[in-house]
ZAVEXTOR-371156 format. One record per residue: residue in three letters; x, y, z of N, C-alpha, C, O, CB in turn. Coordinates in steps of 0.02 Angstrom, whole numbers, padded with zeros to 5 digits, always signed. Glycine has a CB too. Layout:
N
AlaXYZXYZXYZXYZXYZ
...
END
This chain:
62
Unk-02483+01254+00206-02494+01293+00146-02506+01366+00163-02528+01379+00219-02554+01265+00107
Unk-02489+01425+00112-02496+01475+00131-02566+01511+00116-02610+01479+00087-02446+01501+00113
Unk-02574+01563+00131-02658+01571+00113-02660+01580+00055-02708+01548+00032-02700+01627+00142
Unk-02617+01624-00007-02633+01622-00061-02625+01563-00106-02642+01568-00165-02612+01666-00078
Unk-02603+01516-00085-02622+01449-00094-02692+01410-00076-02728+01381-00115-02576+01421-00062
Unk-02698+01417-00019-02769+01391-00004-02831+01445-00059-02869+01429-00106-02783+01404+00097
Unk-02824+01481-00042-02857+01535-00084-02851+01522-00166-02901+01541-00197-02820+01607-00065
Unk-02793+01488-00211-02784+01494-00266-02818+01423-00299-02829+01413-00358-02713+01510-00274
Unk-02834+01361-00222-02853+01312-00251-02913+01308-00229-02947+01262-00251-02818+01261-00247
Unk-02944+01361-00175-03019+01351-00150-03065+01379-00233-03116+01360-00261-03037+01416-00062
Unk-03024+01421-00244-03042+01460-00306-03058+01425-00380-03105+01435-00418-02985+01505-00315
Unk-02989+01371-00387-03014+01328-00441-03062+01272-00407-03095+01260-00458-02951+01293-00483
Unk-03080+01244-00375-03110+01195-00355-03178+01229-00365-03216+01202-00405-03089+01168-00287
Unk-03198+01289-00331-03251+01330-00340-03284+01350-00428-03339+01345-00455-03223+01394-00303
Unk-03214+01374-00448-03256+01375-00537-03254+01328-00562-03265+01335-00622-03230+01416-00598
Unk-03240+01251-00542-03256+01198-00602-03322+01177-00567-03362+01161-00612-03193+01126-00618
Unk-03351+01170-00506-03397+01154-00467-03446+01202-00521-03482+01172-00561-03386+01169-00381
Unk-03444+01273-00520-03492+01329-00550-03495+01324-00628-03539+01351-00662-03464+01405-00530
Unk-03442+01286-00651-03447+01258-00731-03480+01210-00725-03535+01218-00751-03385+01236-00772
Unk-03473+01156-00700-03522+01099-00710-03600+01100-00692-03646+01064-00712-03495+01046-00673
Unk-03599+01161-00641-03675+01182-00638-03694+01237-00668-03749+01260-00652-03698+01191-00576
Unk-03657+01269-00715-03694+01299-00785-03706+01244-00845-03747+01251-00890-03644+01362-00821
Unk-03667+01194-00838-03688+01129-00903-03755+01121-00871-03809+01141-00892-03635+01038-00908
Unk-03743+01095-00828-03805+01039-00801-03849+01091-00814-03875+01068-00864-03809+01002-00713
Unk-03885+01161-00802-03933+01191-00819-03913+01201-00907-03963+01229-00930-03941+01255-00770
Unk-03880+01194-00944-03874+01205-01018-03885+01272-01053-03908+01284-01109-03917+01162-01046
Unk-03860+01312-01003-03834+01398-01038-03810+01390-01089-03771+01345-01103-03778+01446-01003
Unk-03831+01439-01127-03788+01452-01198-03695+01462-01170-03675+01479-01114-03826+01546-01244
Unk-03657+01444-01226-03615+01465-01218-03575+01526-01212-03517+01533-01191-03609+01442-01238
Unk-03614+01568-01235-03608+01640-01228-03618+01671-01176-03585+01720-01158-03640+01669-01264
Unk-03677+01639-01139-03690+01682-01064-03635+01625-01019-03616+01652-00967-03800+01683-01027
Unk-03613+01573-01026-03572+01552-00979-03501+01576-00987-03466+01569-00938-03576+01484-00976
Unk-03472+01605-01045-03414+01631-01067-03429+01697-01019-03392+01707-00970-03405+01639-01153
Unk-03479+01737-01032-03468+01804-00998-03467+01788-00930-03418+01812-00903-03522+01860-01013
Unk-03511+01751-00885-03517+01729-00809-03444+01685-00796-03445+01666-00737-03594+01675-00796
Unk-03410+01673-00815-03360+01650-00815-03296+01685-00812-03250+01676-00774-03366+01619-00853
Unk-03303+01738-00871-03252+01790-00853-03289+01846-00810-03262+01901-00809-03217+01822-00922
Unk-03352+01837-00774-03357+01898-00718-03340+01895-00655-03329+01935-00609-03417+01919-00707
Unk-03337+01806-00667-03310+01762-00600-03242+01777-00618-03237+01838-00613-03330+01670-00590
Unk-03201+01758-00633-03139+01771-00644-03129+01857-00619-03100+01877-00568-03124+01751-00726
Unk-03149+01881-00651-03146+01953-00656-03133+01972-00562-03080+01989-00533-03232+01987-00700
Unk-03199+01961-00534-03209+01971-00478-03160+01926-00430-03140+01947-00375-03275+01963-00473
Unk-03143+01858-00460-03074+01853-00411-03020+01877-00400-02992+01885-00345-03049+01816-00411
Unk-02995+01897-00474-02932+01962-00484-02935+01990-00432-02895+01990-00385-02938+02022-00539
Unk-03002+02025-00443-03018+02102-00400-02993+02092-00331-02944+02114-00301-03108+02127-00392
Unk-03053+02040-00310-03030+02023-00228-02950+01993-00186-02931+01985-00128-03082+01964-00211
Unk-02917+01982-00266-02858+01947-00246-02812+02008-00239-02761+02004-00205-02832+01889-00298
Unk-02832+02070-00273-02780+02120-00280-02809+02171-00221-02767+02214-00207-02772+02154-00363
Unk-02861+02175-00190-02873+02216-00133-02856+02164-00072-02846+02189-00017-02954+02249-00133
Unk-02852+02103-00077-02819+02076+00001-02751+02088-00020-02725+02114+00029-02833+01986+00031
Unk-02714+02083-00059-02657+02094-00058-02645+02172-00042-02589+02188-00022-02632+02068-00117
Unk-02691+02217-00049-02670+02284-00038-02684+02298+00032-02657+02348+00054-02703+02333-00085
Unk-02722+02262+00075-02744+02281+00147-02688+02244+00172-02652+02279+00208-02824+02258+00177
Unk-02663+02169+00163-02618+02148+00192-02550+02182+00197-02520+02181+00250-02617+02098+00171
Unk-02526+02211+00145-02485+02245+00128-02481+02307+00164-02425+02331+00170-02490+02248+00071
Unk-02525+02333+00185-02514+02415+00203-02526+02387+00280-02538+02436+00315-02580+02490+00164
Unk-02528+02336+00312-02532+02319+00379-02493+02315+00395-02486+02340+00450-02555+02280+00400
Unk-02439+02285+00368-02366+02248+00410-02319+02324+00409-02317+02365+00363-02312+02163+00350
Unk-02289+02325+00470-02246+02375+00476-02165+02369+00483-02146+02319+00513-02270+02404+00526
Unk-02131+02397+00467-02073+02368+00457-02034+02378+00510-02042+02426+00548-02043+02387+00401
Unk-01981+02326+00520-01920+02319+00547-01878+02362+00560-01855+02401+00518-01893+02287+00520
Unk-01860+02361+00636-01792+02437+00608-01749+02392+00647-01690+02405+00654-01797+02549+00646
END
């Protein structure tokens, strides 16, 4: 598998694990909607700066 694969399913495995332990404590739905999209939010983020370090590493072919 490639890493943004491993990475795309470590990721869902990780937010349903972090959903079922906002039920089990019984957050409103409102604070788990926002913690939910900050988690989200913050994976974007980190998904679009490894892609930008990986990217400016590889040097090209002549």
């Amino acid at each position: 598998m490639r890493n943004s694969q491993v990475l795309i399913f470590s990721a869902m495995i990780f937010a349903i694990a972090f959903y079922n332990l906002m039920v089990t404590f019984e957050l409103p739905e409102s604070m788990m909607g926002w913690v939910l999209s900050d988690l989200v939010l913050s994976l974007y983020v980190s998904y679009l700066l490894d892609t930008f370090i990986r990217g400016s590493i590889k040097t090209r072919m002549q």
